[in-house]
PyMOL Python script that loads the backbone (N, CA, C, O; Angstrom):
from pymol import cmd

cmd.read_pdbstr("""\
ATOM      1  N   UNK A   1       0.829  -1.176   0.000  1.00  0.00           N
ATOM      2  CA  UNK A   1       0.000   0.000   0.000  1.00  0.00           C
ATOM      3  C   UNK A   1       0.874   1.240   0.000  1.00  0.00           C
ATOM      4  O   UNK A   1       1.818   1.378   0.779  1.00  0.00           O
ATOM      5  N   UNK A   2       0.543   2.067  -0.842  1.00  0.00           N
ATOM      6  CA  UNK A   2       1.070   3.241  -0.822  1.00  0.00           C
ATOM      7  C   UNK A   2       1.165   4.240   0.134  1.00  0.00           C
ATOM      8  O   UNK A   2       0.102   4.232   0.755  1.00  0.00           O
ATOM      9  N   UNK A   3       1.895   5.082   0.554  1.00  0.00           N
ATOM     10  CA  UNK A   3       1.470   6.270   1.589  1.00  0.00           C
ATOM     11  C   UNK A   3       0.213   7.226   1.394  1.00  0.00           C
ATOM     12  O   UNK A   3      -0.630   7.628   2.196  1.00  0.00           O
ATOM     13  N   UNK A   4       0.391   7.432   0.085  1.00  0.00           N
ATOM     14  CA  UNK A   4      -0.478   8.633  -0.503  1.00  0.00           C
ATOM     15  C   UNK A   4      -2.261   8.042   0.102  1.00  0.00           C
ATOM     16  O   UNK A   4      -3.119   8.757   0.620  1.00  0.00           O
ATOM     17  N   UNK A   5      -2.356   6.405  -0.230  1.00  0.00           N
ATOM     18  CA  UNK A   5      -3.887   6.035  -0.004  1.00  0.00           C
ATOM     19  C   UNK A   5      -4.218   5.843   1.117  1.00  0.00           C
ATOM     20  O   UNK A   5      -5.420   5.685   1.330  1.00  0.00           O
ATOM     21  N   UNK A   6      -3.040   5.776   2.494  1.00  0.00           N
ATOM     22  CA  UNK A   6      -3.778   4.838   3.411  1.00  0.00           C
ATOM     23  C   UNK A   6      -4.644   6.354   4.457  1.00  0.00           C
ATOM     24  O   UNK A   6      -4.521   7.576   4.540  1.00  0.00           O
ATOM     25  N   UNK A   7      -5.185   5.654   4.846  1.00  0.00           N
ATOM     26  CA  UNK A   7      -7.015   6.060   5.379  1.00  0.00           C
ATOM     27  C   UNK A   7      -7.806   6.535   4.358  1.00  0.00           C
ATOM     28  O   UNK A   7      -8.884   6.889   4.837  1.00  0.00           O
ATOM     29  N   UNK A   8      -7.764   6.685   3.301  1.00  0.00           N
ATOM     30  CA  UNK A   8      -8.518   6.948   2.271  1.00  0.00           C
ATOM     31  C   UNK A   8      -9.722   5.920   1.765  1.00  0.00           C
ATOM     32  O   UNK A   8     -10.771   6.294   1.241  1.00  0.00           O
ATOM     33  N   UNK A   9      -9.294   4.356   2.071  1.00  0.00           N
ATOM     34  CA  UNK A   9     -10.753   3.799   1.853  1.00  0.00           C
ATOM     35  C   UNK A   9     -11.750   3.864   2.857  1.00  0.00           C
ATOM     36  O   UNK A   9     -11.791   4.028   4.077  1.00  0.00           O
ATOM     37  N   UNK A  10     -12.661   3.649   1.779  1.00  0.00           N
ATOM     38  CA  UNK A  10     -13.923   3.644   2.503  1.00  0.00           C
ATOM     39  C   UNK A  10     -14.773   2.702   2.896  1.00  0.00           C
ATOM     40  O   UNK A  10     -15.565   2.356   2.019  1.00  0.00           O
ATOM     41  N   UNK A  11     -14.914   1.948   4.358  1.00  0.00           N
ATOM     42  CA  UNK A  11     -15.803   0.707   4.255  1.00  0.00           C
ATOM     43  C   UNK A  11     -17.352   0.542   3.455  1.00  0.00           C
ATOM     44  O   UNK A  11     -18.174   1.458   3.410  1.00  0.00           O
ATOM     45  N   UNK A  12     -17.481  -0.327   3.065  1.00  0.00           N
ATOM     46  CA  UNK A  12     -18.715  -0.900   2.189  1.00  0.00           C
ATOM     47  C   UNK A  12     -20.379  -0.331   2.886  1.00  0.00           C
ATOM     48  O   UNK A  12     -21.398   0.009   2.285  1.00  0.00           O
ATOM     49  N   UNK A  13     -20.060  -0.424   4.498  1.00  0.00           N
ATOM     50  CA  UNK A  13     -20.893  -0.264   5.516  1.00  0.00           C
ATOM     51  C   UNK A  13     -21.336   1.299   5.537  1.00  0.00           C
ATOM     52  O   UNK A  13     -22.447   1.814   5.411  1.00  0.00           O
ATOM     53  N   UNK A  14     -20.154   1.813   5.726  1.00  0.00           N
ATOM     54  CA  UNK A  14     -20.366   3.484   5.848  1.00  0.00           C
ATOM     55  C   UNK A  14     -20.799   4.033   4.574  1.00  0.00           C
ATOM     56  O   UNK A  14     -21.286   5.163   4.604  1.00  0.00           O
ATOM     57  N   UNK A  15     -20.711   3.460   3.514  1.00  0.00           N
ATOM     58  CA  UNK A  15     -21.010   4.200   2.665  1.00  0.00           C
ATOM     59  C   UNK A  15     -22.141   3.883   1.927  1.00  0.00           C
ATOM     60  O   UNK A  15     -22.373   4.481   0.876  1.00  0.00           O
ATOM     61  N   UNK A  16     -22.831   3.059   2.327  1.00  0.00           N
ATOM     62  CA  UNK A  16     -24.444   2.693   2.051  1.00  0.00           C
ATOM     63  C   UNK A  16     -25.615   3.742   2.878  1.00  0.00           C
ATOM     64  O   UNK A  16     -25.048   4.137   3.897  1.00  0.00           O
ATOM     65  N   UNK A  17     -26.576   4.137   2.825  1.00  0.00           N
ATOM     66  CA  UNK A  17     -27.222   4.835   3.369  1.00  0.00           C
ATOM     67  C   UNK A  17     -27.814   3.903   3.981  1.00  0.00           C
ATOM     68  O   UNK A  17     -27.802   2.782   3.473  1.00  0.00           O
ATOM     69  N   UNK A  18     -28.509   4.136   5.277  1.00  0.00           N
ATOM     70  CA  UNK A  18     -29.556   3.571   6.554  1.00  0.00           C
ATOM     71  C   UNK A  18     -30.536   3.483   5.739  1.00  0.00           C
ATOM     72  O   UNK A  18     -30.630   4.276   4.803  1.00  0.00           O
ATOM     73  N   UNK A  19     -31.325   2.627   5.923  1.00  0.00           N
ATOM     74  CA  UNK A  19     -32.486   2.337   5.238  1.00  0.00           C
ATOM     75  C   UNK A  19     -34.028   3.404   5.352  1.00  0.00           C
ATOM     76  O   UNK A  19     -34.894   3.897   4.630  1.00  0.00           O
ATOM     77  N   UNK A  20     -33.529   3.295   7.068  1.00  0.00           N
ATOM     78  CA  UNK A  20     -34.755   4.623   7.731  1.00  0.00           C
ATOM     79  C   UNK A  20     -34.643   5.372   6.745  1.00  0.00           C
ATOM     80  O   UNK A  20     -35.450   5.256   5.822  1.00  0.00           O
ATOM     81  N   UNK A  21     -33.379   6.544   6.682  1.00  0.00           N
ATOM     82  CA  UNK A  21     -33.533   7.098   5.730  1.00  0.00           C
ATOM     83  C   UNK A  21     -33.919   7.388   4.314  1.00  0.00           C
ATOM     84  O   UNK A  21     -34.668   8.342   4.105  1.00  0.00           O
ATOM     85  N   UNK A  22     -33.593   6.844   3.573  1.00  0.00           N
ATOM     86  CA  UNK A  22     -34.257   6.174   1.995  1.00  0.00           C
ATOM     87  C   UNK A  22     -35.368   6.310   2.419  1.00  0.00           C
ATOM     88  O   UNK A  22     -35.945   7.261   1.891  1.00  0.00           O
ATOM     89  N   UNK A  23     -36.061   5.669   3.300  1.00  0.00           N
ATOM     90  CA  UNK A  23     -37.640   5.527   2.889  1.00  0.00           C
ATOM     91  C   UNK A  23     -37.764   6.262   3.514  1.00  0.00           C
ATOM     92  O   UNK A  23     -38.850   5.811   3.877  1.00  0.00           O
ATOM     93  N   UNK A  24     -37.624   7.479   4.327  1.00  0.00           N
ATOM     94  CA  UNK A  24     -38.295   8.798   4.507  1.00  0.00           C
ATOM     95  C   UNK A  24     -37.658   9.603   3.481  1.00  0.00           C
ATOM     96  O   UNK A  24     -38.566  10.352   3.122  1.00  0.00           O
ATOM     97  N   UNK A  25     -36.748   9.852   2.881  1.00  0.00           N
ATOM     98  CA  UNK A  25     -36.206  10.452   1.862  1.00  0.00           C
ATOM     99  C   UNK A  25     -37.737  10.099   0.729  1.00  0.00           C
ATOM    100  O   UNK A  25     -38.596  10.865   0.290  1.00  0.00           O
ATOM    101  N   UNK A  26     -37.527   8.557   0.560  1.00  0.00           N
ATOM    102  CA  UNK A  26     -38.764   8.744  -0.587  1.00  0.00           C
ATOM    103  C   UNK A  26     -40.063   9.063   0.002  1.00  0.00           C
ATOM    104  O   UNK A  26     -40.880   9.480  -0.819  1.00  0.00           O
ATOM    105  N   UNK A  27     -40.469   8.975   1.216  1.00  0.00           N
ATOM    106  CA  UNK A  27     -41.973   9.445   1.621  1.00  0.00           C
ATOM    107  C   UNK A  27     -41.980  11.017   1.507  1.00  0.00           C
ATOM    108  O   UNK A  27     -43.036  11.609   1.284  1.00  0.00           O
ATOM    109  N   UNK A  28     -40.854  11.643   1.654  1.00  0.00           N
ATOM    110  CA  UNK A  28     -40.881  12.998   1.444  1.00  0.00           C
ATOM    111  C   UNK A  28     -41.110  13.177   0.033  1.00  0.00           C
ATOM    112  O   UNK A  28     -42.087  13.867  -0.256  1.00  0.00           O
ATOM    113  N   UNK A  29     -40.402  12.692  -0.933  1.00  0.00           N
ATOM    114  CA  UNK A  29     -40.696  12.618  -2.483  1.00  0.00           C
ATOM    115  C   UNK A  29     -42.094  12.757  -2.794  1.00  0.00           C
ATOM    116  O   UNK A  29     -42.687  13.700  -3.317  1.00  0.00           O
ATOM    117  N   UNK A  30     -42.420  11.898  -2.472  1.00  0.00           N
ATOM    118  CA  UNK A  30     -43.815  10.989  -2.631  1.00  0.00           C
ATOM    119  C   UNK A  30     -44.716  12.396  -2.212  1.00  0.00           C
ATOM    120  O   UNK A  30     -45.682  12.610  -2.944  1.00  0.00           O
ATOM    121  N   UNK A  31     -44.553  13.059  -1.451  1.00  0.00           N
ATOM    122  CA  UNK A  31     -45.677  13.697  -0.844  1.00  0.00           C
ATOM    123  C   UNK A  31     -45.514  15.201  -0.688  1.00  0.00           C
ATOM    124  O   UNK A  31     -46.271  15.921  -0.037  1.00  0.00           O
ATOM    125  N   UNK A  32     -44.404  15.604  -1.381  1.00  0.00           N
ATOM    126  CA  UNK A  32     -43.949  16.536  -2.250  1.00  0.00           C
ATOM    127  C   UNK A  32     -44.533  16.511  -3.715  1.00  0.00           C
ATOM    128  O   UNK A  32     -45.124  17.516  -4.112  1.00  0.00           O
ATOM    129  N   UNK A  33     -44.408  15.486  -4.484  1.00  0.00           N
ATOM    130  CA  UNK A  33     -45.595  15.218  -5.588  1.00  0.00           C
ATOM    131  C   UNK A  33     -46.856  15.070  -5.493  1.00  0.00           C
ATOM    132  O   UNK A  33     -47.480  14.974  -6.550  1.00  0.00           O
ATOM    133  N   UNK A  34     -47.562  15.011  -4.264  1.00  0.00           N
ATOM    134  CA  UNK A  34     -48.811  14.607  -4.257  1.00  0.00           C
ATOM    135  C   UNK A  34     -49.491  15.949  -3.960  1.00  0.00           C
ATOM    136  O   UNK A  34     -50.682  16.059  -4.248  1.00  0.00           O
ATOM    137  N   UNK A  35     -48.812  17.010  -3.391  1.00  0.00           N
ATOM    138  CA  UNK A  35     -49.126  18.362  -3.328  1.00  0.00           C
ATOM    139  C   UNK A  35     -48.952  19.457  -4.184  1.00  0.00           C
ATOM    140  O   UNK A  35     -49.525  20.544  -4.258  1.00  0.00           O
ATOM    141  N   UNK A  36     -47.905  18.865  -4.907  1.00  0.00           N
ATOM    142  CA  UNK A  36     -47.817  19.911  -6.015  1.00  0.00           C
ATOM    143  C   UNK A  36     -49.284  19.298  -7.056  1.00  0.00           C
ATOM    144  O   UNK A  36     -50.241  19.969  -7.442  1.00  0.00           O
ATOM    145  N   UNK A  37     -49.030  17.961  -7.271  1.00  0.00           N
ATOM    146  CA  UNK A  37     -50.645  17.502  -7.655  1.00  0.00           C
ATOM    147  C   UNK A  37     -51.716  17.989  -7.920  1.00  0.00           C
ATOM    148  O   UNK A  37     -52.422  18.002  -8.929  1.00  0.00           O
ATOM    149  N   UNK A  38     -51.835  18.623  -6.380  1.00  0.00           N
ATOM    150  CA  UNK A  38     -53.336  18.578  -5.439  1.00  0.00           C
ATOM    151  C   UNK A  38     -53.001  20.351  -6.234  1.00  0.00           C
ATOM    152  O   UNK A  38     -53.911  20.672  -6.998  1.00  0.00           O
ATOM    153  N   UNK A  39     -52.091  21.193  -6.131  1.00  0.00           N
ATOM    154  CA  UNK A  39     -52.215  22.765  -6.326  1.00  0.00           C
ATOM    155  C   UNK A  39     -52.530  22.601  -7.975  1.00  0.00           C
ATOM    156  O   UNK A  39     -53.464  23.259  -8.434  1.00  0.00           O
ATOM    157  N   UNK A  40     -51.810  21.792  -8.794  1.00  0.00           N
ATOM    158  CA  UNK A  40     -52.328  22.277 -10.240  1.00  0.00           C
ATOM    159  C   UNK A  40     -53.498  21.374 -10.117  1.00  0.00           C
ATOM    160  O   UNK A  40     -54.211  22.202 -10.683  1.00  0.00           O
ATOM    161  N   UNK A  41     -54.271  20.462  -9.890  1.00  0.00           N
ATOM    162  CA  UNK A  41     -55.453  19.774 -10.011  1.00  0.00           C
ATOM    163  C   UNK A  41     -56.603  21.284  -9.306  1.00  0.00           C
ATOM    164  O   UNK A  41     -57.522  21.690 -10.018  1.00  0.00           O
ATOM    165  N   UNK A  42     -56.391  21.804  -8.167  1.00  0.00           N
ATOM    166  CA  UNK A  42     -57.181  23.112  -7.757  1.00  0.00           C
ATOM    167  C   UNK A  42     -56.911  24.099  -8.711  1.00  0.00           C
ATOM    168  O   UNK A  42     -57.819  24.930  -8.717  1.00  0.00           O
ATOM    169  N   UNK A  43     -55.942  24.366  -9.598  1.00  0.00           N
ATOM    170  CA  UNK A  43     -55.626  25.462  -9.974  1.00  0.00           C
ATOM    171  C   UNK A  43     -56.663  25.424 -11.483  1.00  0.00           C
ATOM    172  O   UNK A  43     -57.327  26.388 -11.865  1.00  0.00           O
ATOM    173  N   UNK A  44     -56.589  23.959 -12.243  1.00  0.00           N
ATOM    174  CA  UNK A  44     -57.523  23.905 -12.978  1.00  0.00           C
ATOM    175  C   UNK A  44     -58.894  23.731 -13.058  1.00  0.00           C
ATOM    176  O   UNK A  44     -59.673  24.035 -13.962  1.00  0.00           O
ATOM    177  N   UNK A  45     -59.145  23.018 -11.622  1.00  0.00           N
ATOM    178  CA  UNK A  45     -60.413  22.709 -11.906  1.00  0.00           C
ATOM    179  C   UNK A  45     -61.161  23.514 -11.262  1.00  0.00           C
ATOM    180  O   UNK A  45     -62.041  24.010 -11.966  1.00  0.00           O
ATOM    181  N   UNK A  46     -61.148  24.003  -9.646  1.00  0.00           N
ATOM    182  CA  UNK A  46     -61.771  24.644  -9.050  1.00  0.00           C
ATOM    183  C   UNK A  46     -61.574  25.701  -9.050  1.00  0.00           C
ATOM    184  O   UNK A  46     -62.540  26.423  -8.805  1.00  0.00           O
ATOM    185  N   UNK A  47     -60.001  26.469  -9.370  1.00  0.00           N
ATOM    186  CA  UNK A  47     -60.203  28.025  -9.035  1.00  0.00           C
ATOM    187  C   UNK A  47     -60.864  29.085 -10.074  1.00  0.00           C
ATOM    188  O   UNK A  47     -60.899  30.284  -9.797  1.00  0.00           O
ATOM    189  N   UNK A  48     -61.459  28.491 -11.462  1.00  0.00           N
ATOM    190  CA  UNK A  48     -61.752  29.282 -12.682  1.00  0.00           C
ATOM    191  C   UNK A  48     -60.915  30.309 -13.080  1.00  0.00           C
ATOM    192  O   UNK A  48     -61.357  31.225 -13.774  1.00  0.00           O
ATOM    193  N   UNK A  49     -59.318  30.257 -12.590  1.00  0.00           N
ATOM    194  CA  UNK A  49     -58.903  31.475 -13.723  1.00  0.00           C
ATOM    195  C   UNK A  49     -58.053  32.259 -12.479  1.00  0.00           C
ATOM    196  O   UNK A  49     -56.861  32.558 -12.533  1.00  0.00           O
ATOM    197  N   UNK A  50     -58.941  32.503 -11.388  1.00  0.00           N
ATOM    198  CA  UNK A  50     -58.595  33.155 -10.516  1.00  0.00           C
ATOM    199  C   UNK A  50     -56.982  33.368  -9.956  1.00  0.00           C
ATOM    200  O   UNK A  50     -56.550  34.515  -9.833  1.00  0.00           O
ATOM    201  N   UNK A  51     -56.409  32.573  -9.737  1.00  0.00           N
ATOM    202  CA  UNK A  51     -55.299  32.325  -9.258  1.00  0.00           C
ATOM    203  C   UNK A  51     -53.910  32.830 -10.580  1.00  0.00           C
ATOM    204  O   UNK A  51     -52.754  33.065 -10.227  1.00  0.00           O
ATOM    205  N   UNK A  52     -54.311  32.894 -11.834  1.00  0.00           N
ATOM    206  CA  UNK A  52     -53.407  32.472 -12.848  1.00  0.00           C
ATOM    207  C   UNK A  52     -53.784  33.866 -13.151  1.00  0.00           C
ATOM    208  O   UNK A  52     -52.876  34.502 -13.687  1.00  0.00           O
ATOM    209  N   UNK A  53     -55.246  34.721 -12.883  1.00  0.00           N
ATOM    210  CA  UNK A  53     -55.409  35.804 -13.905  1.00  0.00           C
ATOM    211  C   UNK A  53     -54.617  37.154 -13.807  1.00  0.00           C
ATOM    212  O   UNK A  53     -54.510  38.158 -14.510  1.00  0.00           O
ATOM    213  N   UNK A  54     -53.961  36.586 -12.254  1.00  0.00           N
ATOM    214  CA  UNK A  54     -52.765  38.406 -12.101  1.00  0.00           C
ATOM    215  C   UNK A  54     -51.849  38.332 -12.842  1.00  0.00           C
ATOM    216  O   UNK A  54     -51.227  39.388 -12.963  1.00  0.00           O
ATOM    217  N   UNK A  55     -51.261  36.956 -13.774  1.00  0.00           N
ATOM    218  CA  UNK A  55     -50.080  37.062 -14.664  1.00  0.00           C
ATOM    219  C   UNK A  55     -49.997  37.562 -16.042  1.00  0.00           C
ATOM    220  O   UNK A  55     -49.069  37.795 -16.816  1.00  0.00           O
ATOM    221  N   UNK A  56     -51.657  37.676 -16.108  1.00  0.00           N
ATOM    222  CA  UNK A  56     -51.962  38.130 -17.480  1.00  0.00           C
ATOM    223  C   UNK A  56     -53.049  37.318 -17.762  1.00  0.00           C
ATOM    224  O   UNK A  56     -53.834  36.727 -17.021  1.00  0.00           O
ATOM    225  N   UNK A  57     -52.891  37.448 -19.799  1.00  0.00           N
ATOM    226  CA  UNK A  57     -54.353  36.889 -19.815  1.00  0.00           C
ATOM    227  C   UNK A  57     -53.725  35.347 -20.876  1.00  0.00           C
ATOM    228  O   UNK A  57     -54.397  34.560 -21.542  1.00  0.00           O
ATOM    229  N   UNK A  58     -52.335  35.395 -20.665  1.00  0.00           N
ATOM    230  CA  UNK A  58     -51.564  34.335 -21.236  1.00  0.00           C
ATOM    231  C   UNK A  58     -51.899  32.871 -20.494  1.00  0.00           C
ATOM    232  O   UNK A  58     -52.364  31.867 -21.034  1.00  0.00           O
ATOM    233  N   UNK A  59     -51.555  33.039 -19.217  1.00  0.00           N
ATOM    234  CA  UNK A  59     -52.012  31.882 -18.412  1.00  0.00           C
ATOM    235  C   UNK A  59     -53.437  31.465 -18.433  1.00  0.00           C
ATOM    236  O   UNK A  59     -53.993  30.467 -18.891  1.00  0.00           O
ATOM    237  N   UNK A  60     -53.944  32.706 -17.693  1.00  0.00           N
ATOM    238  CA  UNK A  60     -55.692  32.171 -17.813  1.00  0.00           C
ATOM    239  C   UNK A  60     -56.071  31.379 -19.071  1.00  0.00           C
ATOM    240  O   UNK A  60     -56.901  30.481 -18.924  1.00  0.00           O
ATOM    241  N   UNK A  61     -55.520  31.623 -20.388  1.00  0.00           N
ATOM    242  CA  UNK A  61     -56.214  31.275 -21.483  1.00  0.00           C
ATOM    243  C   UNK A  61     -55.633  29.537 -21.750  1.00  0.00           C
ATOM    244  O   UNK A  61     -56.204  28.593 -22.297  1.00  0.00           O
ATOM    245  N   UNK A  62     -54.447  29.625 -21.183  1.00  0.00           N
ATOM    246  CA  UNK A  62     -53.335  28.160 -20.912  1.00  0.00           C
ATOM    247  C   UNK A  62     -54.300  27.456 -20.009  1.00  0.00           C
ATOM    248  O   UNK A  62     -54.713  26.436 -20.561  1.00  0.00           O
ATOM    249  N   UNK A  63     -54.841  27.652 -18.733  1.00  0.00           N
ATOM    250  CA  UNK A  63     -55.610  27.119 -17.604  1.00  0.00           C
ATOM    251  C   UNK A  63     -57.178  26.970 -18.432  1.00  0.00           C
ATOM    252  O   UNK A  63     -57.903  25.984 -18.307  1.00  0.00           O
ATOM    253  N   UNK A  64     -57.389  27.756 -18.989  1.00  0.00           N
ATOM    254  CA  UNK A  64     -59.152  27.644 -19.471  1.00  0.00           C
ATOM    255  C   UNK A  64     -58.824  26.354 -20.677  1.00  0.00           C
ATOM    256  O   UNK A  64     -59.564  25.371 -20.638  1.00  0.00           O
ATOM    257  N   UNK A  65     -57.781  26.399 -21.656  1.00  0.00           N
ATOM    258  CA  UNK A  65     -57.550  25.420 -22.253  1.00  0.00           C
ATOM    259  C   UNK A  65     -57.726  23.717 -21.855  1.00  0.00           C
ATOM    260  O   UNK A  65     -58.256  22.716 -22.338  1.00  0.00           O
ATOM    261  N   UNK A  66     -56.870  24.128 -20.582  1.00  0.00           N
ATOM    262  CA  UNK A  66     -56.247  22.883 -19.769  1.00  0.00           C
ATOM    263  C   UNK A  66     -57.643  22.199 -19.117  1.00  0.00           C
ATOM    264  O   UNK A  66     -57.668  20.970 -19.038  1.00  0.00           O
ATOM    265  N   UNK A  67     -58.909  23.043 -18.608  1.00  0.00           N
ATOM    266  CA  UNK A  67     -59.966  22.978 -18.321  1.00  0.00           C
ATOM    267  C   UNK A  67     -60.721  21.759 -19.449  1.00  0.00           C
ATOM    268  O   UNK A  67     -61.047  20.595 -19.215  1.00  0.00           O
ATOM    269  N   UNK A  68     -60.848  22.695 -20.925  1.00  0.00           N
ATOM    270  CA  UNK A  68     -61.318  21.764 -22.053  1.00  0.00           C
ATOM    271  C   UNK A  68     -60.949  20.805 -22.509  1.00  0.00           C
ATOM    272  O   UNK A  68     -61.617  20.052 -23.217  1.00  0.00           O
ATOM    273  N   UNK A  69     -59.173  20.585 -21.994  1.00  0.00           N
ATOM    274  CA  UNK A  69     -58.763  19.274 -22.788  1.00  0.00           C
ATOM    275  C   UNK A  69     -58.880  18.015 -21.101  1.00  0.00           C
ATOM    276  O   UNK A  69     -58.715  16.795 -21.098  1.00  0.00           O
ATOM    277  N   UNK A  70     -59.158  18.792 -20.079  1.00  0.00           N
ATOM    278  CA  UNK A  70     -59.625  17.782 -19.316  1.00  0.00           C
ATOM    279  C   UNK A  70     -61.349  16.952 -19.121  1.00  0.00           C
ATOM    280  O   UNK A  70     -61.654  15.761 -19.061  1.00  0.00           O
ATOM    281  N   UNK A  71     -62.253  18.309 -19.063  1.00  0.00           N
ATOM    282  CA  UNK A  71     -63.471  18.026 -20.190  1.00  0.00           C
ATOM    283  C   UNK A  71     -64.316  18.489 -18.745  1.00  0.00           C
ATOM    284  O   UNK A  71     -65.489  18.154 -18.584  1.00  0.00           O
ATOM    285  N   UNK A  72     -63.939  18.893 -18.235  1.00  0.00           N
ATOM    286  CA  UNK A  72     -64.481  19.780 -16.649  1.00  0.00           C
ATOM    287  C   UNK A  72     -65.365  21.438 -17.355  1.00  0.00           C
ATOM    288  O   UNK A  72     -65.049  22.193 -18.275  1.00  0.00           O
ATOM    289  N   UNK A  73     -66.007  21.436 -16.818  1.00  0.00           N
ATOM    290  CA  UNK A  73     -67.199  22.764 -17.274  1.00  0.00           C
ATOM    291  C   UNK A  73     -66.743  23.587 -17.013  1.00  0.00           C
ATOM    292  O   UNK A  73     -66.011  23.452 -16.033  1.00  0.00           O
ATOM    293  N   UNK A  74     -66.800  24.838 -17.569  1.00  0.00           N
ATOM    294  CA  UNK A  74     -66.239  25.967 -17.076  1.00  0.00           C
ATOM    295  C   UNK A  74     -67.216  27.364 -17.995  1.00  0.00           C
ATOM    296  O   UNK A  74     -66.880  28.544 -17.889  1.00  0.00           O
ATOM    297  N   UNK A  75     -68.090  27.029 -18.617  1.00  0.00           N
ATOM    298  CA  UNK A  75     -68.626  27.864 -18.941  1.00  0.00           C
ATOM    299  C   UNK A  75     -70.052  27.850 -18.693  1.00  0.00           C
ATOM    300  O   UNK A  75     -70.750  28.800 -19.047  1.00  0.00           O
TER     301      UNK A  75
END
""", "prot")
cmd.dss("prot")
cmd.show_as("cartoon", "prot")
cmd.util.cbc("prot")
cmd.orient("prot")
């Protein structure tokens, strides 16, 4: 062994992640997507426009679209 490497490896053990973790890592994922979800699913279906119409009339017309190609009433 060289001088330059020694303490430089790394056991197999330490460098795997805890499992706890991972699966709260992915439950956070998971439910980070399920809210962003839930805001564009409200943003199209229930808010009519409202939310999108201070950016102009670019969005609203993007959201009223998004309305018809989902097939939800809006008029």
């Amino acid at each position: 062994m060289s001088p330059h490497t020694v303490g430089t490896t790394v056991a197999p053990e330490s460098a795997a992640a805890h499992p706890a973790t991972v699966r709260t890592r992915d439950w956070l994922i998971v439910a980070a997507a399920a809210i962003v979800a839930l805001i564009a699913l409200y943003a199209v279906f229930v808010d009519n426009g409202d939310l999108v119409s201070a950016t102009g009339s670019y969005l609203h017309e993007f959201s009223h679209d998004g309305r018809h190609l989902f097939g939800a009433p809006c008029h």
